[in-house]
C-alpha positions in Angstrom: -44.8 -31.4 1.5 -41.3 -31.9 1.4 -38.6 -29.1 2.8 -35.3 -28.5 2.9 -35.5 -29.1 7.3 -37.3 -32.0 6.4 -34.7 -33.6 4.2 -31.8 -32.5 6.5 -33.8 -34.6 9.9 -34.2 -37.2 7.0 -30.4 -37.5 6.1 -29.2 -36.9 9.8 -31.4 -40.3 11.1 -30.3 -42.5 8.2 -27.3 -44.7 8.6 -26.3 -45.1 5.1 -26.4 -43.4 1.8 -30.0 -43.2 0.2 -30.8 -43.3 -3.6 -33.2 -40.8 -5.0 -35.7 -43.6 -5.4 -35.7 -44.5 -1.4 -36.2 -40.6 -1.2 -38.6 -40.5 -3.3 -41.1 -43.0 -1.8 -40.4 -41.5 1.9 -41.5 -37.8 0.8 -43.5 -37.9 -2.9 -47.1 -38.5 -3.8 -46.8 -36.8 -6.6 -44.6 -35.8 -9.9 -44.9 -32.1 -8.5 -43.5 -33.4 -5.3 -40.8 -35.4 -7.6 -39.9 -32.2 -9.2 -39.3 -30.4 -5.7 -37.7 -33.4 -4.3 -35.0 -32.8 -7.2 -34.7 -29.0 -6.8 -34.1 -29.4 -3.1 -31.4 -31.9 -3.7 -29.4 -29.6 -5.9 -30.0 -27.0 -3.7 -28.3 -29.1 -0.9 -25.5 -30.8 -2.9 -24.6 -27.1 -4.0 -23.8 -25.9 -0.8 -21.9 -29.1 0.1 -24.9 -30.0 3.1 -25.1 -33.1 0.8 -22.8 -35.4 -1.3 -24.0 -37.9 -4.1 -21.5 -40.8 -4.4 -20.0 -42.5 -7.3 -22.8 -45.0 -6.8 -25.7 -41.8 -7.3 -26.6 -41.8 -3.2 -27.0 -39.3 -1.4 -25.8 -38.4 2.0 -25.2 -35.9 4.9 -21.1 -34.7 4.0 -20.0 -34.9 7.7 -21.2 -38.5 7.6 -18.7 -39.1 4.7 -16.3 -37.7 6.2 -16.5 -34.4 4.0 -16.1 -31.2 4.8 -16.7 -27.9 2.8 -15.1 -24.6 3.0 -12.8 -22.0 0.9 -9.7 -23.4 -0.6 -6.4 -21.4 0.7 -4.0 -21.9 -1.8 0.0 -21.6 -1.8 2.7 -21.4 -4.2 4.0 -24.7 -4.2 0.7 -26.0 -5.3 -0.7 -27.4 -2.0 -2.9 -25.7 0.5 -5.3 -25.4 2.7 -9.2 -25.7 3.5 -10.8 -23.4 5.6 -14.0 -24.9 6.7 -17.3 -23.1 6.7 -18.4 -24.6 9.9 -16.7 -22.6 12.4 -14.6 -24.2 15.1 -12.8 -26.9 13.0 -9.7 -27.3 12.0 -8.3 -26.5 8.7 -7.6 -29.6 6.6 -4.4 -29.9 4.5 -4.6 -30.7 1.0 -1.5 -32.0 -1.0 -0.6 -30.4 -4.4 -2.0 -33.7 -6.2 -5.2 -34.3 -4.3 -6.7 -30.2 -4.9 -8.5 -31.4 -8.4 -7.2 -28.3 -10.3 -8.7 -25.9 -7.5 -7.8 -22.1 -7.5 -7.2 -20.0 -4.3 -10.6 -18.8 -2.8 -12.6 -21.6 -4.7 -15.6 -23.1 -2.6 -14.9 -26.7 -2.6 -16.0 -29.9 -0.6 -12.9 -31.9 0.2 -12.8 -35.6 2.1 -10.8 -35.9 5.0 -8.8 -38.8 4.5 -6.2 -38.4 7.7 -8.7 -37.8 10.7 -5.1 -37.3 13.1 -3.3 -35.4 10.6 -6.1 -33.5 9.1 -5.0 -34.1 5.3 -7.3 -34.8 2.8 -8.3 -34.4 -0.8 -10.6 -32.0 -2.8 -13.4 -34.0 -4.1 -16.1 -31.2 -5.6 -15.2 -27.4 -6.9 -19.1 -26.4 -5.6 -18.1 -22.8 -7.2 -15.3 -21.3 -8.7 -13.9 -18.0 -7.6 -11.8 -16.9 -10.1 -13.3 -16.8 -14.1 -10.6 -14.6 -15.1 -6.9 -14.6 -14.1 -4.3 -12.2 -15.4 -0.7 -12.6 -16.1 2.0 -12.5 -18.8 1.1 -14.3 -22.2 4.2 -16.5 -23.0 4.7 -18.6 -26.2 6.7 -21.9 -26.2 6.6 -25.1 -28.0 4.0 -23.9 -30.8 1.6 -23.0 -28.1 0.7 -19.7 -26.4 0.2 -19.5 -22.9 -0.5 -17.3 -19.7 2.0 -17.4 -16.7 -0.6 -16.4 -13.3 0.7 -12.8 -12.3 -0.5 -14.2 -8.4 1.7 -17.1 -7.3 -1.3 -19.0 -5.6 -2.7 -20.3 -8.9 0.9 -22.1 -9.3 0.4 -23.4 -13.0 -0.2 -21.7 -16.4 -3.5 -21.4 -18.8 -3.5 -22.2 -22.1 -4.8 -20.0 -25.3 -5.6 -21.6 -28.5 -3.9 -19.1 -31.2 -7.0 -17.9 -32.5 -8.0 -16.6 -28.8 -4.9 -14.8 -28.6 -6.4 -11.1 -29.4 -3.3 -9.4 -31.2 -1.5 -10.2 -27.7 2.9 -10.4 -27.7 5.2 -12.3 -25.8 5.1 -10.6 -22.5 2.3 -8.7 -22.2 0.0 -8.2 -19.3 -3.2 -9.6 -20.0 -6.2 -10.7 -18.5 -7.6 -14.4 -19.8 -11.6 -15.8 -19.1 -10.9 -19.3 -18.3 -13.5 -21.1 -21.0 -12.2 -24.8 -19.6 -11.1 -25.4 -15.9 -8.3 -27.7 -15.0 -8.4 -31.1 -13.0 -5.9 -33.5 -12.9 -5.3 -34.7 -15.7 -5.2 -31.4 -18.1 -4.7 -27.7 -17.3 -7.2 -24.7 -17.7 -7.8 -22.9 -21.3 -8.7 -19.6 -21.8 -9.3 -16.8 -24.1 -7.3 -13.3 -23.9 -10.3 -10.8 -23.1 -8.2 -7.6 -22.4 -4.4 -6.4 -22.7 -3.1 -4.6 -20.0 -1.4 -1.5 -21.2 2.3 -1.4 -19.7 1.9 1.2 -17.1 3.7 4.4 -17.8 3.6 5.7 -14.4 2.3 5.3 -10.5 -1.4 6.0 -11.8 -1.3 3.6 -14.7 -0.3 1.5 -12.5 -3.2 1.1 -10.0 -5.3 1.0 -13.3 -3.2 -2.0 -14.0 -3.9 -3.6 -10.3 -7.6 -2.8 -11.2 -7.5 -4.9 -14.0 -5.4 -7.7 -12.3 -8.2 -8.0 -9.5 -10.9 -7.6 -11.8 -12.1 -4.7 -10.2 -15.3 -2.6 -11.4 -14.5 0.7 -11.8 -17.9 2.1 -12.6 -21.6 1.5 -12.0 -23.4 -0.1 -14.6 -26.3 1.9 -16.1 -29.2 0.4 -14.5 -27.5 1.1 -11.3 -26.7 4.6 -12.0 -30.4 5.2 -13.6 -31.9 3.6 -10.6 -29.8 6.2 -8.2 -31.6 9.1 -10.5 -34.3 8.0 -8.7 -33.3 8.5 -4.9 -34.3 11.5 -3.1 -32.8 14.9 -3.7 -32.0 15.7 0.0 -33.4 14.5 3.6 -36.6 15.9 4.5 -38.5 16.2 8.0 -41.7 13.6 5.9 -38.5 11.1 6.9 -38.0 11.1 10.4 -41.4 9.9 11.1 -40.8 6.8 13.8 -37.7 8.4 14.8 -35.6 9.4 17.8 -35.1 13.5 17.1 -31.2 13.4 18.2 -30.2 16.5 16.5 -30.3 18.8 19.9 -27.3 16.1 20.8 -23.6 18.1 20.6 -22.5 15.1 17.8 -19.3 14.9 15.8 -17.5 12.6 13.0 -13.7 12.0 13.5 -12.0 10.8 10.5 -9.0 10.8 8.9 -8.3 14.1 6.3 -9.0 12.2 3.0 -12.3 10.8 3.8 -15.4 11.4 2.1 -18.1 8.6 3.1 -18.4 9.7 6.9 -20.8 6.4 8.4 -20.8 6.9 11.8 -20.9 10.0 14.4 -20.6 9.8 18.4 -22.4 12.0 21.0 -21.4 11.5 24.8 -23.1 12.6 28.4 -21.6 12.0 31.8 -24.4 10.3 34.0 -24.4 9.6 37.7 -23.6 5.8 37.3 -20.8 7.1 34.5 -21.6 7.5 30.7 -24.0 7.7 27.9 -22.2 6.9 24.6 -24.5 7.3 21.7 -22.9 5.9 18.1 -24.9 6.6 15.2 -24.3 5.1 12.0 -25.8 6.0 8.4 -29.4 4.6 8.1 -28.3 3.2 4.5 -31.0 0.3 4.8 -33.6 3.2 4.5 -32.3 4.3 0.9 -31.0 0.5 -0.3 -34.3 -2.4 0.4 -33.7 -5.7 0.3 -33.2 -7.3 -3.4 -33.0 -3.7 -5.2 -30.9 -3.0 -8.0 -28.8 -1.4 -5.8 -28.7 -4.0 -3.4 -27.7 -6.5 -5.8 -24.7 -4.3 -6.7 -23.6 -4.0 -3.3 -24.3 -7.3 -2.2 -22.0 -8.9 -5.3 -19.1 -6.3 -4.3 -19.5 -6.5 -0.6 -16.8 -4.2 0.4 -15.6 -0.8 -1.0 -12.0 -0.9 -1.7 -9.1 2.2 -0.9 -6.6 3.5 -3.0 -4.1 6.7 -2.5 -5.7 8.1 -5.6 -9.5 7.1 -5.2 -12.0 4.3 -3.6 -13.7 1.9 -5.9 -17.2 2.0 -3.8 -19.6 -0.3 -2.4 -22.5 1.8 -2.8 -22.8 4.6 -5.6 -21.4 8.3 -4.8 -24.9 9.8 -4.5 -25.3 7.5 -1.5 -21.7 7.0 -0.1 -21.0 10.3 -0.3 -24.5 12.4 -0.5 -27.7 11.1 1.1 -26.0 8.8 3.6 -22.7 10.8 4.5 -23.0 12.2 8.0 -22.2 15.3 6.7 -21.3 18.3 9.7 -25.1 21.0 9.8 -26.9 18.8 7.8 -29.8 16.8 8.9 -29.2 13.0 8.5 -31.3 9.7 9.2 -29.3 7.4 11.7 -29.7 3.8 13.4 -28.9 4.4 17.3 -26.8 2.2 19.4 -27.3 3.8 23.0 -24.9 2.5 25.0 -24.6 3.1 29.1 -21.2 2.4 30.7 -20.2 2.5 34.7 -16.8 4.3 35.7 -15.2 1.5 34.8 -16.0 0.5 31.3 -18.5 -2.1 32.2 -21.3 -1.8 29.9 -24.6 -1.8 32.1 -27.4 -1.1 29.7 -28.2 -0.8 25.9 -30.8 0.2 23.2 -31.1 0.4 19.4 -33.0 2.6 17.4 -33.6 4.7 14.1 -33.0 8.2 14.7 -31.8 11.4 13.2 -29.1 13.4 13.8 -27.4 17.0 13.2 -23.2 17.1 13.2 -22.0 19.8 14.5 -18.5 19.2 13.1 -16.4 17.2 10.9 -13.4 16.6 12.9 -9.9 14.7 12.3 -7.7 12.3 13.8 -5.3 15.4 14.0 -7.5 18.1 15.1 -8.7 16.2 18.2 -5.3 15.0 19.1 -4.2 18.7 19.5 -6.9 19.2 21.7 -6.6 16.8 23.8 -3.1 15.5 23.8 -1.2 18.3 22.9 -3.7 20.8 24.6 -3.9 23.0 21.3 -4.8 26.7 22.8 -6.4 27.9 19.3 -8.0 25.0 18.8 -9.2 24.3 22.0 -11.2 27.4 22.0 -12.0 27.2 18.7 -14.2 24.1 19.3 -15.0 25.3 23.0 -18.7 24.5 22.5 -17.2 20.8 22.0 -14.5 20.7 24.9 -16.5 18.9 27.4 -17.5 16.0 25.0 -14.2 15.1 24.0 -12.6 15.2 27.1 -15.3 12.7 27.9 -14.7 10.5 25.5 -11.2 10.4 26.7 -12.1 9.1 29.7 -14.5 6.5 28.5 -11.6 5.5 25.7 -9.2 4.7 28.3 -11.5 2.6 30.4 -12.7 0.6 27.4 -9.3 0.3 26.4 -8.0 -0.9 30.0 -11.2 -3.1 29.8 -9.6 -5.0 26.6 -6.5 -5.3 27.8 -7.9 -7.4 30.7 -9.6 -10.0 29.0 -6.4 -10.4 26.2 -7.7 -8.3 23.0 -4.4 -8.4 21.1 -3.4 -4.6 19.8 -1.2 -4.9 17.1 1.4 -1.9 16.5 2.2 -2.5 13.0 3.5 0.1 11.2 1.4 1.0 8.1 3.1 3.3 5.2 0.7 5.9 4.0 1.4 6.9 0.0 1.5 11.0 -0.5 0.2 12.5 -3.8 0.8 15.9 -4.7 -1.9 18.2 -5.9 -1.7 17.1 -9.5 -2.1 13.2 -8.1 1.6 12.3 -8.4 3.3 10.3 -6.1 5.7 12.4 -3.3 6.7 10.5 -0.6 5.5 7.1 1.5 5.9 7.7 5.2 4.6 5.9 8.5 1.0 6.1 9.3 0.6 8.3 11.9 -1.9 6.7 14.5 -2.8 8.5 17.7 -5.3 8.7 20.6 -8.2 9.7 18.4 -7.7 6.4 16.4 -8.1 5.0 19.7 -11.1 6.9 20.6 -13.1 5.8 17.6 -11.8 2.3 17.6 -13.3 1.7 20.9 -16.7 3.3 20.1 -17.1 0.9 17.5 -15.9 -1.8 19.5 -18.5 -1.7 21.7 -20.8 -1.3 19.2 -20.6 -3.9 17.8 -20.3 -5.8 20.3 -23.6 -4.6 22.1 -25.5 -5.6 18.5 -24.4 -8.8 17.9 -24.9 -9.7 21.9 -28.9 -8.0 21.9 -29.4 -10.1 18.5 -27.8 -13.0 20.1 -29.5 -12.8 23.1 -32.6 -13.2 21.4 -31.8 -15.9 19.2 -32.2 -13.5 15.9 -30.4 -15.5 13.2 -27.6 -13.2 12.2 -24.1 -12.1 10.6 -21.6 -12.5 12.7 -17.4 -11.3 12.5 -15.4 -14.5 13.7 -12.1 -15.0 14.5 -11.4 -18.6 15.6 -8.5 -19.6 17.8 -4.8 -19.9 15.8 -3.7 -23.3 14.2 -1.8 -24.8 17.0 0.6 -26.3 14.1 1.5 -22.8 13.5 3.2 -22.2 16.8 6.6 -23.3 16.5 7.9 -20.6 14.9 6.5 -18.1 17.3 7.8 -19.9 20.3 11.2 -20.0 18.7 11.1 -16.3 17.9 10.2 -15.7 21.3 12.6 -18.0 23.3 15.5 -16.1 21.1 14.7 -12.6 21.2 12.7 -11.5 24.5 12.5 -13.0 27.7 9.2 -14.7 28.6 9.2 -17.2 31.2 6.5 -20.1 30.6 7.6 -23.8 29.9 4.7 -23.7 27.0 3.4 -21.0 25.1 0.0 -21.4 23.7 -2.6 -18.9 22.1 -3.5 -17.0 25.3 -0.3 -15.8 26.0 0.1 -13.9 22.8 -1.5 -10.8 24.4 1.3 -11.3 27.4 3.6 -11.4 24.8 2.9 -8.6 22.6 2.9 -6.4 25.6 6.2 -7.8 26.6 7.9 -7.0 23.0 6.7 -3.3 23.4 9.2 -0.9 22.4 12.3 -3.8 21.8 13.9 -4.3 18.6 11.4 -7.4 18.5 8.2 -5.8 18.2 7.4 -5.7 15.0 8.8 -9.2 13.5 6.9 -11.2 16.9 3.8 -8.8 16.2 4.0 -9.8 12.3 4.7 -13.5 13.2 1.3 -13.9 15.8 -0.6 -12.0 13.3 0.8 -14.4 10.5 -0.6 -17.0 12.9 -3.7 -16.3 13.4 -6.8 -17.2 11.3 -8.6 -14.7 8.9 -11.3 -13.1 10.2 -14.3 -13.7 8.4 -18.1 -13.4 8.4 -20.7 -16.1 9.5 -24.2 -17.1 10.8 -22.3 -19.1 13.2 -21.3 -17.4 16.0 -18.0 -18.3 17.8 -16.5 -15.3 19.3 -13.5 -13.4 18.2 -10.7 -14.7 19.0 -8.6 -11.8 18.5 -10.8 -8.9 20.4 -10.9 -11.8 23.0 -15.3 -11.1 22.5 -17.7 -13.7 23.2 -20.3 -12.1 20.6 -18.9 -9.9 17.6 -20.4 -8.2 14.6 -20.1 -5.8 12.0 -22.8 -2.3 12.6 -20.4 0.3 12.0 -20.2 0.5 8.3 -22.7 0.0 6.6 -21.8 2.5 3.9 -18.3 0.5 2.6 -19.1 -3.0 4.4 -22.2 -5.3 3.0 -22.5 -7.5 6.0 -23.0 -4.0 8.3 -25.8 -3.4 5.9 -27.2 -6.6 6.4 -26.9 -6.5 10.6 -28.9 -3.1 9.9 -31.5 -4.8 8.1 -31.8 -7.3 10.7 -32.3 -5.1 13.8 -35.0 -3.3 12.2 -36.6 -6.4 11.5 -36.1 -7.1 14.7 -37.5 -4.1 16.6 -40.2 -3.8 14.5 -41.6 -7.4 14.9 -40.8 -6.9 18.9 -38.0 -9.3 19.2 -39.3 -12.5 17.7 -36.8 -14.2 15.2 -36.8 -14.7 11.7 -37.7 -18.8 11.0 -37.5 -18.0 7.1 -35.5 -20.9 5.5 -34.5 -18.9 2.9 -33.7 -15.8 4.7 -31.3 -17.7 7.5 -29.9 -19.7 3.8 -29.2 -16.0 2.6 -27.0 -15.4 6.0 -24.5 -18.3 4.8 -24.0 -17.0 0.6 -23.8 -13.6 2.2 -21.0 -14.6 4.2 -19.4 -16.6 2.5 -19.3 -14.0 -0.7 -18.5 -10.6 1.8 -15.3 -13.1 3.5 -13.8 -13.6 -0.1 -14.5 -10.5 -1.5 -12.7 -8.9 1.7 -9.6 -11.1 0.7 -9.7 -10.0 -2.4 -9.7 -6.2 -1.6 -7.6 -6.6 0.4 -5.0 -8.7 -1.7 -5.4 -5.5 -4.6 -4.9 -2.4 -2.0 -1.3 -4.8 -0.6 -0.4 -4.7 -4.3 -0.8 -1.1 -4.9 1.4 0.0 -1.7 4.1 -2.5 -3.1 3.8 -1.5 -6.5 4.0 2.6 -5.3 6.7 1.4 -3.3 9.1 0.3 -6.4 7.8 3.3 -8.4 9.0 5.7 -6.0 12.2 4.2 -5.7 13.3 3.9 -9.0 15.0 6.5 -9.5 17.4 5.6 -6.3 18.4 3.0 -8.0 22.2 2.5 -6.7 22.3 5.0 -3.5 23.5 4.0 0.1 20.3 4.4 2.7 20.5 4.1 5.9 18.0 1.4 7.3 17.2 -1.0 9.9 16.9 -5.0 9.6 13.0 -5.3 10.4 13.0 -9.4 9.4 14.7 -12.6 9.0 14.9 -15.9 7.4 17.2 -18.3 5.7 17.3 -16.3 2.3 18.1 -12.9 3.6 17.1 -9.7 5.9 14.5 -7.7 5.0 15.2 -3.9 5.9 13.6 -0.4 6.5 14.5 2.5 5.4 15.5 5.1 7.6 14.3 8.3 5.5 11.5 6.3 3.6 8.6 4.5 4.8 9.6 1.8 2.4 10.9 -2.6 2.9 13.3 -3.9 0.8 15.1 -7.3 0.9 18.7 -8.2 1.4 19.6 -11.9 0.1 22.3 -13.5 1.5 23.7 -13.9 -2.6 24.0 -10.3 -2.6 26.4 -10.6 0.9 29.7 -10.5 -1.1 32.0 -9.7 1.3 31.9 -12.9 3.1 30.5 -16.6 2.8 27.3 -15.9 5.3 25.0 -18.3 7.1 21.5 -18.4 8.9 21.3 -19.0 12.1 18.0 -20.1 13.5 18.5 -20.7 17.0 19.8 -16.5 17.4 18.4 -15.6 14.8 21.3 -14.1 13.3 23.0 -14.6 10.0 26.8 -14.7 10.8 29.9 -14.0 8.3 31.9 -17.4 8.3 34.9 -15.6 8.1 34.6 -12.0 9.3 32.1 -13.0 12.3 30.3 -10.1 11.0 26.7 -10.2 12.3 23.2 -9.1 11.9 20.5 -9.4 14.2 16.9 -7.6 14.1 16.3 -4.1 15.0 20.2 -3.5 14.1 20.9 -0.5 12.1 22.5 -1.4 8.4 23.6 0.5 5.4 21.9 -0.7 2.2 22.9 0.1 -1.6 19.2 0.0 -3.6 21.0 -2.9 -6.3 17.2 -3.3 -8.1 14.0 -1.9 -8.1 11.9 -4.4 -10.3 8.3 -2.2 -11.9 6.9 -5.3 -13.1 7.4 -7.2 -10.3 6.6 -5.0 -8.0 9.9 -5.6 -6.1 12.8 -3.7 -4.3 16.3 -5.7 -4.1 19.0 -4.2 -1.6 22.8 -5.1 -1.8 25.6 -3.8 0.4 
């Protein structure tokens, strides 16, 4: 009988494209073989595996010189495809040849410029974006809606009677009905009206609308929780490791409520014992649930100041899977046994269940360990020993990183303050210290000691990738870097950037060369492919850690269990390893997307702060640079505004992109990064999201 391995040795050995017919004689007897022939086909051409030609053949795509992947769109109207198969390089796609594709569509695209990598879109396999929200406009007797997200760079019409008592400039969000090619745009109908937000909470309700974000659980999904068990109970540590008499502890930051992983530590003879548990979610959530499908279509929980929109529902996130301090909890084990010098030596996995003794913060055990808190040092007493372990252990792990090139970004974050009523007080920096780095590395080597015992067995798998940077997107780093700090090497290439962020380090340069090699880099995604991570400079990287806020965690749980209950033979199933590519694939985009919305809140909390300073002088620093203008800092605020060279009035000024420097023709005034500037605040824009400095 014919199967989908089969078909692919079938496609791979023929020289030529194959009609249905020649197919059909190779693998069918019968019209139930026919009829399976055809559903396997579809199945294939879906993915992009296979491509039917003008002339109705089919054929492998790589043969055809096709390619399929995610479609990475800019504002000009071209972009780029990021290929599923890892290890490739993107292929450029002009603004005529993308066939009326959207940012984040799936697509199949023909490579057309093998040197060049340039090509054309030749398939939309599936469409990520059925809604798109901007402002309704009305010109030339038609009605129309302006994108609010400058990579879908045209507009979507509305026939009048689709219109739905919309105005002229309102926010509303349109279900496309008919997609565009290239020959006549999209058309949509207006589903919803966006309410003009009235203040910093309407809005994020606003940016949940513009992402489409769900804000609740449907009923079947909240029903189906009613279900779950009331608390943990000793009936469910059966085949489990009792870890409870461990001294075990959470570190978080204040806000959080969904606590997913604890660590316990022991000092052995050879050097340590790091145990990291993380919530045994897999336990509550099977395979192919109700709950599962939820979870599985939002793949990611996403953060705001004033809530999270969860993965998983509360009475999970934040009940029966929270690691909650004195309470008992059902866990999945990574055992992990390290030398005295960060070397990991041994590992082991298992479900287990676990007892914290304490809910700690980022804060807390920075004062006991770093600032040597008195009070709080014998306040936790009973905990003292642990964490000065885990110090240890940290900075050896750390050092260990270092060495092979893992690139540690210092990017300043802002954090967004709310009062107790919820209102918005003040944006500062994001205060990250040696706890961070404490639980960062824990997880680090978690993950990393999963995906290599899965790898090492040849389990089919998730992995989190991180391919090497575009080396087309070099130049500008290299200029940066030849201007600003001194690095001598005749040719920079990737693996110097770790040389290179340690060498901007507390200069002026930091943050604009750590921005512009993090610009440069790849997305890190998710894939059943595994080629290392470029950016952690790992060999073997997954996700384990979360399984509680990230889907593909869930699914590395799921896995292992698999795994150590079938004694470490791999899972052949077709349909399973299939699964491993959609899941990817879906969890990558929806991590964009998330990602995209929480970017848009900070900016849009950003102008709504500010707008009442419209017109005072601020002190700030010039943190960027480019042909248009400086962007600045503010000195007392957390918060980025941009200085265009139009609103430089006091001289003619000019870029300079060898120093990067903009220079007053007449004055010889000039700024350079990291120079201190005073600003007026000229415009702060609420709708679009913007802050406009003058001086």
């Amino acid at each position: 009988m014919v199967d989908k391995e089969k078909l692919s040795k079938y496609f791979t050995a023929k020289k030529k494209p194959i009609s249905f017919r020649d197919i059909g004689k190779e693998f069918c007897t019968s019209k139930q073989d026919y009829r399976l022939l055809k559903k396997l086909l579809k199945q294939l051409t879906s993915v992009g595996d296979i491509i039917v030609n003008r002339r109705g053949l089919y054929g492998k795509s790589e043969e055809m010189s096709l390619v399929t992947g995610y479609f990475e769109a800019h504002r000009t109207g071209y972009g780029f495809v990021i290929l599923e198969t890892p290890g490739q390089r993107d292929v450029f796609i002009p603004g005529r040849k993308t066939m009326g594709a959207m940012d984040n569509d799936r697509v199949v695209a023909r490579v057309e410029n093998m040197k060049n990598r340039e090509g054309r879109i030749v398939r939309i396999v599936e469409r990520a974006h059925t809604k798109i929200s901007g402002i309704l406009d009305f010109s030339d007797d038609a009605w129309f809606l302006r994108p609010k997200h400058s990579t879908i760079p045209f507009d979507i019409l509305i026939p009048k009677k689709h219109i739905l008592n919309g105005e002229k400039g309102d926010m509303a969000v349109v279900e496309i009905t008919q997609f565009n090619n290239e020959n006549r745009p999209p058309i949509g109908k207006v589903v919803k009206i966006i309410e003009k937000p009235e203040d910093p909470k309407s809005e994020i309700e606003a940016v949940i609308d513009e992402f489409h974000l769900a804000r609740k659980f449907p009923k079947h999904i909240t029903d189906e929780t009613k279900t779950l068990p009331e608390a943990i109970t000793p009936e469910m540590f059966e085949g489990r490791r009792d870890l409870r008499a461990l001294n075990t502890v959470t570190i978080d930051g204040e806000r959080a409520k969904d606590f997913d992983d604890a660590v316990s530590i022991e000092k052995t003879p050879e050097g340590f014992k790091l145990y990291v548990h993380i919530a045994d979610v897999g336990y509550f959530v099977p395979w192919d649930s109700v709950i599962d499908k939820e979870a599985r279509e939002r793949a990611t929980s996403v953060y705001f100041p004033d809530r999270v929109l969860p993965m998983l529902p509360r009475r999970l996130s934040e009940d029966l899977c929270s690691l909650k301090p004195k309470q008992d909890r059902l866990t999945f084990t990574a055992e992990l046994d390290f030398d005295g010098k960060g070397n990991r030596t041994a590992s082991a996995f298992y479900p287990s269940v676990i007892n914290s003794n304490e809910r700690m913060t980022y804060t807390i055990v920075k004062k006991i360990l770093i600032d040597e808190d008195r009070k709080l040092r014998t306040k936790y007493n009973l905990l003292l020993k642990e964490f000065e372990l885990m110090s240890l252990l940290c900075k050896d792990l750390r050092q260990m990183r270092s060495k092979r090139g893992s690139l540690d970004f210092d990017l300043p974050e802002p954090e967004i303050l709310l009062d107790i009523q919820g209102n918005l007080s003040d944006i500062v920096k994001t205060q990250r210290n040696f706890a961070h780095s404490i639980i960062e590395e824990f997880m680090i080597a978690a993950n990393e000691a999963t995906a290599e015992y899965l790898s090492s067995l040849g389990i089919p798998s998730l992995y989190r990738i991180h391919e090497e940077p575009d080396i087309r997107k070099m130049d500008e780093i290299i200029k940066v870097v030849n201007c600003t700090i001194t690095y001598k090497k005749a040719k920079i290439t990737p693996a110097d950037f770790s040389k290179i962020i340690h060498k901007a380090s507390a200069t002026p340069y930091e943050e604009v060369i750590n921005y512009l090699i993090l610009r440069s880099l790849k997305q890190a995604r998710y894939s059943p492919v595994n080629v290392g991570h470029f950016g952690l400079a790992s060999t073997c990287y997954t996700h384990f850690t979360s399984p509680i806020r990230r889907y593909p965690d869930l699914v590395v749980h799921r896995i292992l269990r698999d795994t150590l209950n079938s004694g470490g033979k791999p899972n052949t199933d077709e349909k399973a390893i299939e699964r491993l590519s959609d899941i990817a694939f879906n969890s990558s985009r929806r991590e964009r997307v998330a990602e995209e919305a929480e970017r848009e809140v900070i900016d849009a909390m950003r102008t709504w702060f500010m707008k009442d300073k419209a017109g005072q002088e601020l002190p700030g620093k010039v943190v960027g640079m480019n042909s248009h203008g400086m962007k600045v800092r503010l000195d007392d605020y957390f918060v980025d505004g941009f200085l265009h060279i139009s609103y430089m009035v006091d001289d003619y000024y000019v870029y300079d992109e060898g120093s990067l420097t903009i220079k007053g023709k007449n004055t010889n005034r000039t700024f350079s990064i990291g120079q201190a500037i005073q600003v007026r605040i000229d415009k702060v824009d609420i709708a679009e999201r913007e802050i406009v400095f003058g001086f």
